[in-house]
N, C-alpha and C positions, 0 to 999 in steps of 0.2 A: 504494500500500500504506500502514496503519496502521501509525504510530509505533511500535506492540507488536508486528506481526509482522516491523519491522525489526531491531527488540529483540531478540527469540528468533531471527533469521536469524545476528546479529551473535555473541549468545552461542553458539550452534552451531558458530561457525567458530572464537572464541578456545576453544571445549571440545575441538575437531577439534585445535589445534594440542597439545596438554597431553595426548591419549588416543587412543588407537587406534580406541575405539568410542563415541561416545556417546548415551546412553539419555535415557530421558523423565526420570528420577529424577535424572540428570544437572544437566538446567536448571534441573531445579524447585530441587535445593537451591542451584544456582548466582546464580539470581534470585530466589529466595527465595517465590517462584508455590507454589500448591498442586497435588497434582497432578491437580485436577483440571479446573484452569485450564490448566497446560499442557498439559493430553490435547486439551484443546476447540481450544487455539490449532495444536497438531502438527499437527488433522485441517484447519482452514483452510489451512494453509502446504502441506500431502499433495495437497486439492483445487486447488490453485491451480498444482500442480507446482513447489514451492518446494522440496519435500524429497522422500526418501524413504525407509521405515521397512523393514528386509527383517523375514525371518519368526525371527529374533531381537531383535526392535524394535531395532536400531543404527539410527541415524538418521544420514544423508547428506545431504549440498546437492544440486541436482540443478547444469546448467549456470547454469541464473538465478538459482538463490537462492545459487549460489556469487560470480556476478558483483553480487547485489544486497548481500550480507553484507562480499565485500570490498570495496565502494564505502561503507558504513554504516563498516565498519572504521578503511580510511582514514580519511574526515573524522575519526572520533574520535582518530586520533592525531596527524594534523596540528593538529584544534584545541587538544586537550592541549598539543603542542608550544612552540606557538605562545603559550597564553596563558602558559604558566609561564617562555619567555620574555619575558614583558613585565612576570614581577614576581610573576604571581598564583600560588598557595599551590599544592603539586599535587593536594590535595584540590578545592579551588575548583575549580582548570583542570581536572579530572577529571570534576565535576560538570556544571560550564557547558560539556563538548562535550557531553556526552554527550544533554545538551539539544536543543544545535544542528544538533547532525550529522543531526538529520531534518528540520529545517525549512530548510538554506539552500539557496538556491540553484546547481544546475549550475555558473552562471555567476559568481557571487560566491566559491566553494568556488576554483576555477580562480584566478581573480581571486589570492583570496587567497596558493595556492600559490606564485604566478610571484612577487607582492612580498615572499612569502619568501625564495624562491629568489634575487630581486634584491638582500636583504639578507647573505642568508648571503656572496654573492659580495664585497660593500664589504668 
């Protein structure tokens, strides 16, 4: 999957925690998208079974794009975590996950967690 439809999976789930329902008008003013960039990206994530819209357009995670948006999730709070312990700004550290969380790797992400995990323990 594209960087963008990990984007709008991720902001789906932090909209899901904050509201009971959330709509197209939602993300758009969330992520600041037109709507009708998010209408074109909704129906990629709908064909791909990433979501689903009922016949009130509330929009749902399905099983995968719940399990893909809380893995998008994660990284972006462990990176945040992490970099704003090591000194950087929460702005910075907010920016530079938000970067990373699509591009690293399974194994590096992993990696990462346990040497934290090995840190927090000293």
């Amino acid at each position: 999957m594209q960087e963008s439809g990990e984007m709008y999976l991720e902001t789906i789930r932090v909209l899901s925690d904050k509201r009971a329902n959330v709509r197209a008008i939602d993300i758009s003013e969330e992520m600041g998208y037109s709507k009708p960039s998010v209408s074109r990206a909704l129906g990629i994530l709908k064909n791909d079974g990433y979501i689903t819209v009922n016949e009130s357009g509330f929009i749902s995670l399905t099983e995968s794009g719940s399990s893909l948006a809380n893995k998008i999730y994660e990284r972006h709070l462990v990176l945040t975590s992490f970099f704003t312990s090591i000194g950087v700004d929460a702005k910075t550290a907010e920016d530079d996950a938000c970067k990373i969380e699509h591009d690293i790797s399974d194994e590096t992400f992993a990696a990462l967690k346990k040497h934290i995990g090995t840190v927090a323990e000293n």
